[in-house]
PAGUMAR-231130 format. One record per residue (C-alpha): residue in three letters; x, y, z; residue number from 0. Coordinates in nm, 4 decimals, m for minus. Each point is the difference from the previous one (the first is absolute). Layout:
BEGIN
+---------+----------+----------+----------+-----+
! residuo !        x !        y !        z ! num !
+---------+----------+----------+----------+-----+
!     ALA !        X !        Y !        Z ! NUM !
...
+---------+----------+----------+----------+-----+
***
This chain:
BEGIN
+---------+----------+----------+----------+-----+
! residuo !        x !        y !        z ! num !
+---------+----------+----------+----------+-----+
!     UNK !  11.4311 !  12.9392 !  14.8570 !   0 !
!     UNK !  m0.3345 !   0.0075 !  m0.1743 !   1 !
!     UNK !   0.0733 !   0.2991 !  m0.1180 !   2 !
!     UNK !   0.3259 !  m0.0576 !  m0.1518 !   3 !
!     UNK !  m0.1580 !  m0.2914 !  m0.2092 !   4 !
!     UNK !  m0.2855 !   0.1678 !  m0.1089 !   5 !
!     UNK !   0.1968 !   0.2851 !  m0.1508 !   6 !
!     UNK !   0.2355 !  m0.2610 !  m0.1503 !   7 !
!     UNK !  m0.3320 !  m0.1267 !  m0.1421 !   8 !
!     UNK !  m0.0829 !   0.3115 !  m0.1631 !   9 !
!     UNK !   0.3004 !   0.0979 !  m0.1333 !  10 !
!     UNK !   0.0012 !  m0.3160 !  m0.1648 !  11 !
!     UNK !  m0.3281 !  m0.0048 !  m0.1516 !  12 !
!     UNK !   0.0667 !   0.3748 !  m0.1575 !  13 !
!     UNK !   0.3834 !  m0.1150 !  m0.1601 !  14 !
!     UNK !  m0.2000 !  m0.3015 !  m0.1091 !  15 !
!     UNK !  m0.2944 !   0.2048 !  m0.1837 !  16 !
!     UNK !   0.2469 !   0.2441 !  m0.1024 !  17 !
!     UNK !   0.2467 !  m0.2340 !  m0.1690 !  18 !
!     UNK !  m0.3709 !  m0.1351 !  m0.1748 !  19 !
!     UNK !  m0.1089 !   0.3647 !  m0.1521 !  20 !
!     UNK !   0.3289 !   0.0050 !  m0.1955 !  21 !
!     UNK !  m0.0488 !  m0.2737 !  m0.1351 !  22 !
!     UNK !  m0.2107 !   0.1292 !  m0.3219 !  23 !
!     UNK !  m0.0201 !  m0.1970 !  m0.3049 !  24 !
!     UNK !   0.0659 !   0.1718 !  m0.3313 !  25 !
!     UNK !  m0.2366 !  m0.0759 !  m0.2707 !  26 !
!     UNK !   0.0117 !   0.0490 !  m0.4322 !  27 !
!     UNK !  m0.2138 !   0.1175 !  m0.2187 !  28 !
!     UNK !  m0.1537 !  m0.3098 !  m0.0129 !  29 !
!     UNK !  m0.0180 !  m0.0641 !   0.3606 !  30 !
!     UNK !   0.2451 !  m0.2166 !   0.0146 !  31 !
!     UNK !   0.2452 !  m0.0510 !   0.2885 !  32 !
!     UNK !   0.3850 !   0.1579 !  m0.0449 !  33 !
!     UNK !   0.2794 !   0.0586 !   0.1682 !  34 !
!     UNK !  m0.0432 !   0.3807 !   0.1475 !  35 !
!     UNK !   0.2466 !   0.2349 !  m0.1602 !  36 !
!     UNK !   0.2682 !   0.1010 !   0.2732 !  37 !
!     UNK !  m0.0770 !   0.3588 !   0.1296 !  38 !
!     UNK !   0.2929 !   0.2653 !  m0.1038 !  39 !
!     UNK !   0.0983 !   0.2004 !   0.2165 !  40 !
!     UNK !   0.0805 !   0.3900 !  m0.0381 !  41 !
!     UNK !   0.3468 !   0.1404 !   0.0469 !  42 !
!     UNK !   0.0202 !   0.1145 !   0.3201 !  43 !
!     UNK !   0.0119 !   0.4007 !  m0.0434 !  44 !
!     UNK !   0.0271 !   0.3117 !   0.2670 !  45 !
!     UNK !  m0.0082 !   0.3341 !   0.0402 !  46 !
!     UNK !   0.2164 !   0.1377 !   0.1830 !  47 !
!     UNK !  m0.0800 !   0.3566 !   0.1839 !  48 !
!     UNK !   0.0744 !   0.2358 !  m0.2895 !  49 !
!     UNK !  m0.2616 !  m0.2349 !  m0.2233 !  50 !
!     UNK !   0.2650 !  m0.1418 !  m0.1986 !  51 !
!     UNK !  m0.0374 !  m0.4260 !  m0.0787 !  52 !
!     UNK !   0.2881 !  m0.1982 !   0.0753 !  53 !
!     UNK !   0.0034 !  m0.3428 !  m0.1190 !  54 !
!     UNK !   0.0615 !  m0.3883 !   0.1861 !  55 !
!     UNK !   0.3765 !   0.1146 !  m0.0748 !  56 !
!     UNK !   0.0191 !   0.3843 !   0.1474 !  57 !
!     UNK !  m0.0138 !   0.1384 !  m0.3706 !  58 !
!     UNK !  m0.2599 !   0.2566 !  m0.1043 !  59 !
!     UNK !  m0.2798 !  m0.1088 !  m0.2165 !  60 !
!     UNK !  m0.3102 !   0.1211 !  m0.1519 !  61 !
!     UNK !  m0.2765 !   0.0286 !   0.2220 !  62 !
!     UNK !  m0.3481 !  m0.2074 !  m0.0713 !  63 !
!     UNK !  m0.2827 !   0.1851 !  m0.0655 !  64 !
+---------+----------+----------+----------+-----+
***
């Protein structure tokens, strides 16, 4: 039983301190506090086996670099 709530414990402690290290404030060029710009993401892009990029919708696109 000990067991069970210490590794309750744990995994608590590391979602907690997780959750707090993405928590980073964004600063201007004067050091002020702002509101972080939201991260964009990329399209989401594969290769199939022949090399080729397909696209989120199935279509072929150009490859990134």
């Amino acid at each position: 039983m000990s067991r069970l709530l210490s590794s309750i414990a744990v995994f608590t402690f590391v979602a907690m301190l997780g959750s707090v290290a993405g928590a980073k404030p964004c600063h201007d060029a004067k050091g002020k506090f702002v509101t972080c710009p939201k991260a964009t993401s990329a399209p989401m892009i594969k290769k199939d086996a022949k090399g080729k990029c397909h696209g989120a919708g199935g279509k072929f696109v150009k490859c990134p670099k």
